[in-house]
C-alpha positions as CSV (number, residue, x, y, z in Angstrom):
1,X,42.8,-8.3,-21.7
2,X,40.2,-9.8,-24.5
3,X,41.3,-10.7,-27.8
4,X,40.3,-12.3,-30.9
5,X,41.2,-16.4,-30.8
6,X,42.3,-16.8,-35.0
7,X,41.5,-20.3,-34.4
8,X,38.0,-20.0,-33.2
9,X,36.9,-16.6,-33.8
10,X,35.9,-16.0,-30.3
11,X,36.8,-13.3,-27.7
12,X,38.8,-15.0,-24.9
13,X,41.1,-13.2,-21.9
14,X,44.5,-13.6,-23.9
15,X,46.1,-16.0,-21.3
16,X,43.3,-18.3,-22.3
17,X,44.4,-21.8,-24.6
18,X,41.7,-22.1,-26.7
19,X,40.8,-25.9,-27.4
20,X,40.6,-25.2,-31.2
21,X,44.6,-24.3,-31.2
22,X,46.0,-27.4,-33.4
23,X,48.4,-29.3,-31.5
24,X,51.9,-28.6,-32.1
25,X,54.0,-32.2,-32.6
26,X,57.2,-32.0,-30.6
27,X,59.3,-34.5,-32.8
28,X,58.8,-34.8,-36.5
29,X,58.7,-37.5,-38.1
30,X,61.2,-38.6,-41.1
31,X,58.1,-38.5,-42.8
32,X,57.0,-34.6,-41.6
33,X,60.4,-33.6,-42.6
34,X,60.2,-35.4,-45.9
35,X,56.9,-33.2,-46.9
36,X,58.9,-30.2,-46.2
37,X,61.6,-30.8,-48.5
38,X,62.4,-29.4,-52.0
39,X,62.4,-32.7,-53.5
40,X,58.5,-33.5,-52.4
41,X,57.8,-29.9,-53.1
42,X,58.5,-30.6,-57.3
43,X,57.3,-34.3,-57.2
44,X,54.0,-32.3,-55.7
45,X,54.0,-30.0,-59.0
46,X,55.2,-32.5,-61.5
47,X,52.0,-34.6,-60.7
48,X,49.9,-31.9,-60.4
49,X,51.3,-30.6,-63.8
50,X,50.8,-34.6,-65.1
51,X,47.0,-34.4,-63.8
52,X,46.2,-31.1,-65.3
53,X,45.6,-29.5,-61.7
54,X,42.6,-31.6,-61.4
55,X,41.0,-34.0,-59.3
56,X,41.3,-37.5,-61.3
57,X,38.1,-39.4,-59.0
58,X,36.4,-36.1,-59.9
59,X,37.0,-35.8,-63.6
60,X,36.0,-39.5,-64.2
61,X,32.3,-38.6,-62.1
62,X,33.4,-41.4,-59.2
63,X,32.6,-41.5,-55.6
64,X,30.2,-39.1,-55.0
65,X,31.4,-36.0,-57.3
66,X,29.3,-33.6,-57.2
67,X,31.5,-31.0,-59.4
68,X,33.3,-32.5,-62.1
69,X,36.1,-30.1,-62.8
70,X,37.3,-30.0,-59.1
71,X,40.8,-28.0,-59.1
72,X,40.1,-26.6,-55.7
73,X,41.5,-28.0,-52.6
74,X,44.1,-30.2,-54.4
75,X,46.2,-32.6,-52.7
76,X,48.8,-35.0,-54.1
77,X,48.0,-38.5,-52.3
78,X,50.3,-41.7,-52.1
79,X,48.6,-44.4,-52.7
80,X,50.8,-47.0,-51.0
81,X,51.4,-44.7,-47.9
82,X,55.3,-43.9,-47.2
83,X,54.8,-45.1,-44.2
84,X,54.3,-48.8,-45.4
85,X,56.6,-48.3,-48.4
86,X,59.6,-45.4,-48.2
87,X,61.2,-46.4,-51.7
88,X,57.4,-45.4,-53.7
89,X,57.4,-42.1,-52.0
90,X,58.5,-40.5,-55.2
91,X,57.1,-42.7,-57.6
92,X,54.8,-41.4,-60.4
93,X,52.8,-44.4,-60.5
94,X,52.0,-44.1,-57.0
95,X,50.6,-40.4,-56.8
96,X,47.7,-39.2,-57.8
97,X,45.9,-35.5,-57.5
98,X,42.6,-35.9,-55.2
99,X,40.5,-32.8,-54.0
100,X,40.6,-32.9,-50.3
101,X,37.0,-34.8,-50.4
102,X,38.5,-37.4,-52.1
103,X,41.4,-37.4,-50.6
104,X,39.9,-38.1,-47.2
105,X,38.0,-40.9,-48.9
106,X,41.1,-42.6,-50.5
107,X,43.2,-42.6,-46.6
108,X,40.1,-44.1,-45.3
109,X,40.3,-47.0,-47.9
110,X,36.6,-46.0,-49.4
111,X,38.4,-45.6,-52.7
112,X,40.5,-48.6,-53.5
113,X,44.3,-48.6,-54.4
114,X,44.1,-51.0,-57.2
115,X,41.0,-48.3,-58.6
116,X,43.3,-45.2,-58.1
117,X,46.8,-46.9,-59.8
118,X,44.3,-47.7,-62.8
119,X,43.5,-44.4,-63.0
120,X,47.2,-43.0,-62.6
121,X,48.6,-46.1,-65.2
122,X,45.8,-44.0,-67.7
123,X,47.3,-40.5,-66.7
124,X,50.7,-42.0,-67.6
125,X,49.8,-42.9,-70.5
126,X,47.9,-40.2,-71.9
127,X,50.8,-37.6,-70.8
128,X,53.3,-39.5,-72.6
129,X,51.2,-38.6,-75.9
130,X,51.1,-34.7,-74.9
């Protein structure tokens, strides 16, 4: 029997695994787990709350932007991964809100840390005035 693949939008005999499937991982990590929890969940919405639901590389015209006012797509991003520091993983100073084009760009170090905390040491301080 033929059906629709969701992941490719090809017809393929339904017993067929279509290569475009994302991979399942067997064993979460501690850090998987963490980005499901409640906690993580408000952290998410409190900086994205802080950052006016915008992206802050965007709003400043850095890197490329090619629409200013970029709330679509927006991701909150550690800046010092968890994975290289656990105790900053719900740190206001290290979380910023990047558009998944910047986002991409900060994980592949194309955007410097010590660029994005200035930027998030200037969102501090302007919300503390609000």
């Amino acid at each position: 029997m033929l059906k629709s693949c969701s992941y490719c939008n090809k017809i393929h005999d339904s017993k067929y695994k279509c290569p475009s499937r994302p991979e399942r991982k067997q064993n979460p990590s501690h850090i998987d787990k963490f980005r499901k929890t409640n906690l993580w969940q408000k952290k998410r919405k409190e900086i994205a709350e802080r950052d006016r639901y915008l992206c802050q590389v965007c709003i400043r015209q850095l890197h490329n932007t090619k629409q200013r006012y970029n709330f679509t797509n927006l991701e909150v991003h550690h800046i010092v991964s968890i994975a290289s520091d656990w105790d900053k993983r719900l740190d206001d100073n290290n979380l910023i809100s990047l558009c998944k084009y910047h986002h991409s760009l900060a994980e592949l170090g194309k955007i410097g840390k010590d660029e994005l905390l200035q930027i998030v040491e200037e969102q501090e301080r302007a919300s503390r005035f609000v």
